[in-house]
N, C-alpha and C positions, 0 to 999 in steps of 0.2 A: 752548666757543666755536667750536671749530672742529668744521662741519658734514658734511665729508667728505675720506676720506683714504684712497681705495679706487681699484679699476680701476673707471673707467664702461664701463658694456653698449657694444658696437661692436657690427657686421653683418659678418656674413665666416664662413667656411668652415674655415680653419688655425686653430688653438692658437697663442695669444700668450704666450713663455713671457719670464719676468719677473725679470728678479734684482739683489735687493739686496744693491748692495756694500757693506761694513762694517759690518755689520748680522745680527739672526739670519735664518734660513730664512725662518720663521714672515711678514714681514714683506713678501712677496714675494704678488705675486697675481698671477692669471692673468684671462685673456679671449680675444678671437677680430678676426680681424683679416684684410681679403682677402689672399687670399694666404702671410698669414703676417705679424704684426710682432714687433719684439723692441723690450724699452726698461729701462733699465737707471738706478740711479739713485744716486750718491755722493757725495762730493768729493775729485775726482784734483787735480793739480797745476796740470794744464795742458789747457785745453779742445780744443788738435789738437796729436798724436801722428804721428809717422811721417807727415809729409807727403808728398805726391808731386804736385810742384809740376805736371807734364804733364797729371794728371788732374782735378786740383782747378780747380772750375768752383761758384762759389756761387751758388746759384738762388734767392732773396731779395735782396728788396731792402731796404737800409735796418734789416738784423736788430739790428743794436745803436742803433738811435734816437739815431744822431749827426747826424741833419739834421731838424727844421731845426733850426739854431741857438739856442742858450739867450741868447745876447747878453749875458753878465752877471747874469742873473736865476738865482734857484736852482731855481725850476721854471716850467714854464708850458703852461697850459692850448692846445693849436692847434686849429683847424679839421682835421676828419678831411682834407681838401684839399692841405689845405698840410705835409702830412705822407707821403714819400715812400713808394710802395708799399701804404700800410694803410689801412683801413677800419675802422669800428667802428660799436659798436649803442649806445653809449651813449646815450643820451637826448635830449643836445644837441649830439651829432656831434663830440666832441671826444676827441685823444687826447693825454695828459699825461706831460709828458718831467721829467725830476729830472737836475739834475746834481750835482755831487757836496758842495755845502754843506748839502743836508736831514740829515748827520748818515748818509749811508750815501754809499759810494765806489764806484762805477764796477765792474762786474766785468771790462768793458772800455772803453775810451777813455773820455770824458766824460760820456756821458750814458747814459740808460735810460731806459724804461716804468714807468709807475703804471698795473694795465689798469683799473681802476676811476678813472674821470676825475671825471664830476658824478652816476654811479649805483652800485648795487653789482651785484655779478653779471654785470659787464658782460664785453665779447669785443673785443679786435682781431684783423682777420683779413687776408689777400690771398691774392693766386691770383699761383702759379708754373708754369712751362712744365714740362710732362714728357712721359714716355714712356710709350707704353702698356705694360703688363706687366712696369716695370722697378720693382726695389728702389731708392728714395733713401733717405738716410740722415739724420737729423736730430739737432741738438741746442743746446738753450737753459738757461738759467741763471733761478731762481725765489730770491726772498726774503720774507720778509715786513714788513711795515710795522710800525715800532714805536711800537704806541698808548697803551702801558698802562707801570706801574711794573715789568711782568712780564713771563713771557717770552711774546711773542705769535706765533702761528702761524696761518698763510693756507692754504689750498687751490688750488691751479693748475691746467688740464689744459690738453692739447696734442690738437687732435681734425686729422684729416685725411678728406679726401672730394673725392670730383667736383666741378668748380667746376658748379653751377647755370646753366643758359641765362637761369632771368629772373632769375638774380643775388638773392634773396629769400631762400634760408637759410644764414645766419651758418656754419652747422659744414660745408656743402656736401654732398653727396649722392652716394647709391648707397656702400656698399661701405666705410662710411665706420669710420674708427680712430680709437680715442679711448684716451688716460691719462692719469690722476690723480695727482700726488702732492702731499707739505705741505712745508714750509718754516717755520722759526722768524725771529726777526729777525735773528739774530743774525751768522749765513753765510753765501751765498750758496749754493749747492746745484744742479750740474749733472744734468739728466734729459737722455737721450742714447738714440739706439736709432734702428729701420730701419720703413719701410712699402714695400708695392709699390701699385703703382697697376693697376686694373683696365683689360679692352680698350676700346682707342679714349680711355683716357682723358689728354689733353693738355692737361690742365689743371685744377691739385688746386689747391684750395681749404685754406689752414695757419690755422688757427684756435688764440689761445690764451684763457683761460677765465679770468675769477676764480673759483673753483667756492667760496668761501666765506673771512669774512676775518675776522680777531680783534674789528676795530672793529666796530661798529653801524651805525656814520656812514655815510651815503651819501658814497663818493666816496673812502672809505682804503681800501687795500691793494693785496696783488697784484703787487710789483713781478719785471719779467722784463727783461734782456737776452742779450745774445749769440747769439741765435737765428741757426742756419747749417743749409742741406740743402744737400746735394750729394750726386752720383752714386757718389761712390768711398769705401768706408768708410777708405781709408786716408786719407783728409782729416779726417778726424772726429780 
């Protein structure tokens, strides 16, 4: 069922090197990434380490999908509009929150993402402020949806790029970073790591992917939060 669980092709120049913690070697892929990225994939304890509250600046908006509000309901479907920061390609414009009575808990606060809302294969994405030629640092939290008697496993990716002048493609442009990893239902599962941004470029475009889901159904899987970039890896 599950259709991929690789590094996706990027454009760029530097060695993306890749490492799986608690895990064998083998299990670890590589790719190419402007500048250079790294990404790294496990479950630690705690999604930020060694703070340094002077430097810490979150450059997302809205990364753990606590607004807008559930009101009492266990999930619900919004207008991409009404939903702070993000965008999406789904079909009918809609991006879909859970909170924590579907039978899965919050990996932070209340609530979280389903990216697959009324299609599958679907993408939410936004554009954050940066720097030209500087390293940010990212990292979000991937589960999978539990469709079946067994154990079900989803596909996620996390693509980075230039945000686009006519706003038209979903993963953003030029130079752009992409990775893959799976998720079963059962954990939630931190992917973490670093991108640089190319010259003149002020504005990256954070795309996340369902790249493939256990269900069939249009409209299961995929679930992602805690999504945080910042400039200082000691925030991470």
């Amino acid at each position: 069922m599950l259709k991929h669980n690789r590094m996706l092709p990027a454009i760029g120049a530097a060695t993306l090197l890749a490492t799986l913690i608690g895990a064998p070697a083998h299990a670890a892929g590589t790719g190419h990434g402007p500048g250079g990225g790294g990404a790294t994939f496990g479950q630690p304890k705690h999604a930020h380490t060694k703070a340094a509250p002077m430097a810490c600046r979150e450059m997302t908006v809205d990364g753990g999908f606590e607004s807008p509000k559930l009101g009492g309901q266990d999930w619900m479907q919004f207008d991409e509009d009404d939903v702070p920061g993000w965008r999406t390609d789904d079909p009918d414009g809609k991006i879909e929150i859970w909170g924590g009575a579907m039978g899965v808990a919050p990996r932070f606060g209340k609530q979280f993402a389903e990216l697959n809302a009324t299609g599958s294969g679907n993408s939410i994405y936004q554009d954050i402020k940066t720097k030209p030629n500087t390293k940010i640092y990212w990292s979000f939290w991937i589960r999978a949806r539990d469709t079946s008697g067994g154990k079900d496993v989803d596909a996620t990716s996390i693509h980075f790029g230039r945000t686009p002048k006519n706003d038209t493609s979903v993963m953003g442009v030029g130079s752009a970073f992409a990775y893959a990893n799976s998720a079963d239902d059962v954990r939630w599962k931190r992917l973490y790591g670093w991108y640089k941004t190319g010259p003149g470029q002020t504005s990256t475009r954070v795309t996340l992917t369902a790249d493939s889901s256990a269900s069939t159904d249009d409209g299961f899987g995929n679930l992602v939060d805690g999504l945080t970039i910042t400039e200082s890896p000691d925030c991470m």
